[in-house]
C-alpha positions in Angstrom: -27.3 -3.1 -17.8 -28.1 0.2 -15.8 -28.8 -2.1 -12.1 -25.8 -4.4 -13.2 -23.7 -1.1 -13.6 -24.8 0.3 -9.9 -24.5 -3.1 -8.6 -20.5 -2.9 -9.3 -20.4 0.7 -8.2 -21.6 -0.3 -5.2 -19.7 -3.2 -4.8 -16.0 -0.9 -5.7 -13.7 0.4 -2.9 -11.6 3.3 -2.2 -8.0 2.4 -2.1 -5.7 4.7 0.1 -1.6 4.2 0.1 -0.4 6.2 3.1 3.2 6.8 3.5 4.5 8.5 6.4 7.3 9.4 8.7 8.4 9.8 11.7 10.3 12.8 12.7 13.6 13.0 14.7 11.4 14.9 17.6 9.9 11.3 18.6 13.7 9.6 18.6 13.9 12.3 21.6 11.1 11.2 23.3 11.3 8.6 27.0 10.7 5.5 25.9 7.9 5.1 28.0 6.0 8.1 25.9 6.8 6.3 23.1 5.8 3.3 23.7 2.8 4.7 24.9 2.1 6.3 21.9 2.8 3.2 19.9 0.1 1.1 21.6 -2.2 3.7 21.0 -1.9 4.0 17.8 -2.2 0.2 17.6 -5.1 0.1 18.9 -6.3 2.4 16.8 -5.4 0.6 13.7 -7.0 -2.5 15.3 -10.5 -0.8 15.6 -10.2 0.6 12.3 -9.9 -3.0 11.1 -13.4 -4.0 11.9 -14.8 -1.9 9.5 -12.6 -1.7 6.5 -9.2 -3.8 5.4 -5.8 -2.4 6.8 -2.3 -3.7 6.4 0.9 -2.4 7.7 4.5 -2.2 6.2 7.8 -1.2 7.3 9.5 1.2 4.6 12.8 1.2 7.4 16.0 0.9 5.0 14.5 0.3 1.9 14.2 4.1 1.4 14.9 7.5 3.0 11.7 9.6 2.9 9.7 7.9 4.8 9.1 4.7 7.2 6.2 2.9 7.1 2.8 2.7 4.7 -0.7 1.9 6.0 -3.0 0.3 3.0 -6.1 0.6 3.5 -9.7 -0.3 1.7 -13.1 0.2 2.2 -16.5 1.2 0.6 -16.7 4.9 2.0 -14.3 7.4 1.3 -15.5 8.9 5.0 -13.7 5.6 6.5 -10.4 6.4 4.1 -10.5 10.2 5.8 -11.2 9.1 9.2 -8.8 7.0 9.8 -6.2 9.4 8.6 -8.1 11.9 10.9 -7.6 9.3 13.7 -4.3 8.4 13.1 -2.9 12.6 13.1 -5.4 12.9 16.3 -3.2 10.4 18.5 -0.1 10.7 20.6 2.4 9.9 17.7 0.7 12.2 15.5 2.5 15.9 15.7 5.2 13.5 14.9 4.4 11.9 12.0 4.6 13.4 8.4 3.3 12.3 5.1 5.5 12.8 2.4 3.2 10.5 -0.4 -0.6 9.7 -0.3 -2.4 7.7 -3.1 -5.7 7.6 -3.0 -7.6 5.7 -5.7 -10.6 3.1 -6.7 -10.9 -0.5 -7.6 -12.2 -1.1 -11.1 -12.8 -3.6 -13.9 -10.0 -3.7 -16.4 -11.6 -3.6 -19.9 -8.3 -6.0 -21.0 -8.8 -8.7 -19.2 -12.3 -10.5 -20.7 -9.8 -13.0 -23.0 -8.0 -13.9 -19.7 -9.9 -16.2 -17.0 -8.8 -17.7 -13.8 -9.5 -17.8 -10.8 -8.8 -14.6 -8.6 -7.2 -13.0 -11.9 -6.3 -9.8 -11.8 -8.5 -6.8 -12.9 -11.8 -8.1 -12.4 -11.6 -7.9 -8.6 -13.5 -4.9 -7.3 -12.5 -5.8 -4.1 -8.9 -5.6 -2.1 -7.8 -9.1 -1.5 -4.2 -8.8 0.4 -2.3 -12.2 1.1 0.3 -12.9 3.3 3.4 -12.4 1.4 5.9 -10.8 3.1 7.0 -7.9 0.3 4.7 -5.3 -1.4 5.9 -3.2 -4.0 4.0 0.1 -4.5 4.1 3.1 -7.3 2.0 5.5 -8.6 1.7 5.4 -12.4 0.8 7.6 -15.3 0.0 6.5 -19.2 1.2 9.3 -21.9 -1.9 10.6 -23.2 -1.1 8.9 -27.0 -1.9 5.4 -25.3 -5.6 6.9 -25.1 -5.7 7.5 -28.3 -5.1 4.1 -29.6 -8.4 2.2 -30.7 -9.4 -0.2 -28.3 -8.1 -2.9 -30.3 -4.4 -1.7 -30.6 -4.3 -1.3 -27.0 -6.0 -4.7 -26.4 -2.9 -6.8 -28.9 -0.2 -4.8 -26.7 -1.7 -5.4 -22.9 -2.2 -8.8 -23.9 2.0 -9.4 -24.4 1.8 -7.6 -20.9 -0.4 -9.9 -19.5 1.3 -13.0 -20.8 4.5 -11.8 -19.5 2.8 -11.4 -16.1 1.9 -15.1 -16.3 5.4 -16.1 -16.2 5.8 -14.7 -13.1 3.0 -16.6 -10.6 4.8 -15.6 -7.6 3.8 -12.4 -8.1 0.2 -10.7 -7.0 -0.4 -7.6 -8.8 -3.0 -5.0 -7.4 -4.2 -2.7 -9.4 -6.4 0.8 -8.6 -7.6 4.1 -10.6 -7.4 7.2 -9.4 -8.4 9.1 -13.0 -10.1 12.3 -11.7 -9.6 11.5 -7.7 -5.7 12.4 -7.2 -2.7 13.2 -9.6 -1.6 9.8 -11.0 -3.9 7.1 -13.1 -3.3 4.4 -11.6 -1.8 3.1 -8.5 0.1 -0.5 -8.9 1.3 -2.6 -5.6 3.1 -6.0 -6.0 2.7 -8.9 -3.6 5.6 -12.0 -3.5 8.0 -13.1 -1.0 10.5 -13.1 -3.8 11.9 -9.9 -5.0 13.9 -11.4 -7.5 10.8 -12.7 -9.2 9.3 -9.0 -9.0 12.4 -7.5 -10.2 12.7 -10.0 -12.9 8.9 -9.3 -13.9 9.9 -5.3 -14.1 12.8 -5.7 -16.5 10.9 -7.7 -18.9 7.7 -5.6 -19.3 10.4 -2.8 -19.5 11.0 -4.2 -23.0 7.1 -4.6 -23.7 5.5 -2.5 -26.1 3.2 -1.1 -24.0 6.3 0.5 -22.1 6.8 3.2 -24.5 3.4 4.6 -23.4 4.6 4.9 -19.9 4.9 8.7 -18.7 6.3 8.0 -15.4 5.9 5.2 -12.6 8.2 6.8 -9.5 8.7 7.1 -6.9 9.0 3.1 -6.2 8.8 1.9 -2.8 9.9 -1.4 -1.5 7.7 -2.4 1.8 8.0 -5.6 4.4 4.8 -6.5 5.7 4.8 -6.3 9.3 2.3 -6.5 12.1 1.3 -2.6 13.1 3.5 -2.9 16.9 6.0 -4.5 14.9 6.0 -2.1 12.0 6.7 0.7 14.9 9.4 -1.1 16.4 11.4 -1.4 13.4 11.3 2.9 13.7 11.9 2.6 17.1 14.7 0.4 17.3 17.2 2.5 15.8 16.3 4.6 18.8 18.3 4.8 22.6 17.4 6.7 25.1 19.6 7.6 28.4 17.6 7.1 31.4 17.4 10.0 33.4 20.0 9.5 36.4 22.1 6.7 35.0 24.7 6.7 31.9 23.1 3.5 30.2 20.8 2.9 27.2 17.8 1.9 27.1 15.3 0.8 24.9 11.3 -0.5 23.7 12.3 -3.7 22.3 10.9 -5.3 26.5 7.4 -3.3 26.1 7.4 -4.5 22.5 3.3 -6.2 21.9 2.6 -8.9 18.9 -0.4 -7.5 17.8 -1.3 -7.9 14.3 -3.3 -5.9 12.5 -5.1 -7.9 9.9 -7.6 -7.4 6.8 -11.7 -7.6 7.6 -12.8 -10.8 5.9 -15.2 -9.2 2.5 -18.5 -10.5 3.5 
């Protein structure tokens, strides 16, 4: 049981929800600095991906606070730290803030042993992202009564929360702890390209038992997945620039790069 324990442990990853945000400084910038600065941080982003899975969002619109998330996984916490090291050490990065950072751990749910299929949630100890197009991320905290339940209470009330998830297939949830490794418990991100179903899903469980245990699951934030140059253009576009000399506008969107920033295969 002991080398079956480690064997898991070994196999768990760190989790890290980034958030950040660009400040008004950079919308000042020529666009050929910023566009400089973008590729840079591509490429960064790209490297990164060799050694541990990264995915970029676009938060542009959907809220106020901030503008895009990077999610990232991997086995060492050092990887989770440098990257964020990386990312503040490159051209864009006196200008970025981070107004939220979640950092937590995959884990085996202790509800799920009655529930088998394939590539079911909670007994995944690693990050599988897919290719929907939305991701819906919050941090999450139980009230401390919902520990204090026997096992078996807890167990009757997450399976109605479970079978309520079922009726929504469209939907991906991704689950990760963070009990003793940052503020909240748990750390939830939704994957669909239909909103409506994950809107649909929230109301519902809202009327679950297991609701009335919640403490708190804000803020909410409602991302597009996008490659990483295309996750900066979407902060960028909003952005024109006079070129020095002459009274038009210009713009990025002509030095604007594809590149796609995709999760390392799990060997």
């Amino acid at each position: 049981m002991a080398t079956d324990q480690r064997s898991q442990s070994q196999q768990r990853q760190f989790v890290k929800y980034t958030f950040l945000k660009v400040r008004p400084e950079w919308r000042g910038l020529p666009a050929e600095e910023r566009t400089a600065g973008k590729r840079q941080l591509v490429d960064l982003l790209e490297r990164f991906a060799q050694r541990m899975m990264i995915r970029t969002y676009s938060t542009v619109g959907t809220r106020g606070d901030c503008d895009f998330l990077i999610w990232s996984a991997g086995e060492q916490l050092d990887d989770v730290q440098d990257l964020l090291s990386h990312v503040v050490g490159t051209q864009m990065g006196p200008y970025l803030d981070i107004p939220y950072s979640y950092l937590a751990m995959t884990k085996r749910s202790v509800y799920v042993d009655n529930h088998r299929h394939e590539g079911q949630e909670g007994t995944r100890l690693r990050v599988r992202p897919t290719d929907k197009k939305y991701l819906f991320v919050y941090p999450m905290w139980k009230k401390r009564a919902w520990y204090q339940l026997p096992l078996a209470e807890r167990q009757g009330m997450m399976n109605e929360h479970i079978r309520v998830g079922h009726e929504f297939p469209r939907v991906k949830i991704n689950t990760a702890y963070s009990f003793g490794l940052d503020d909240q418990e748990f750390v939830v991100a939704f994957e669909t390209d239909f909103p409506a179903d994950f809107l649909d899903l929230v109301e519902r469980l809202r009327g679950s038992e297991t609701s009335s245990y919640t403490e708190s699951e804000t803020p909410i934030f409602t991302c597009r997945s996008l490659g990483a140059a295309e996750t900066l253009d979407m902060v960028m576009k909003a952005t024109t620039t006079t070129v020095e000399g002459e009274g038009r506008l210009a713009g990025p969107s002509a030095a604007s790069e594809e590149v796609r920033v995709v999760a390392s295969r799990p060997s």
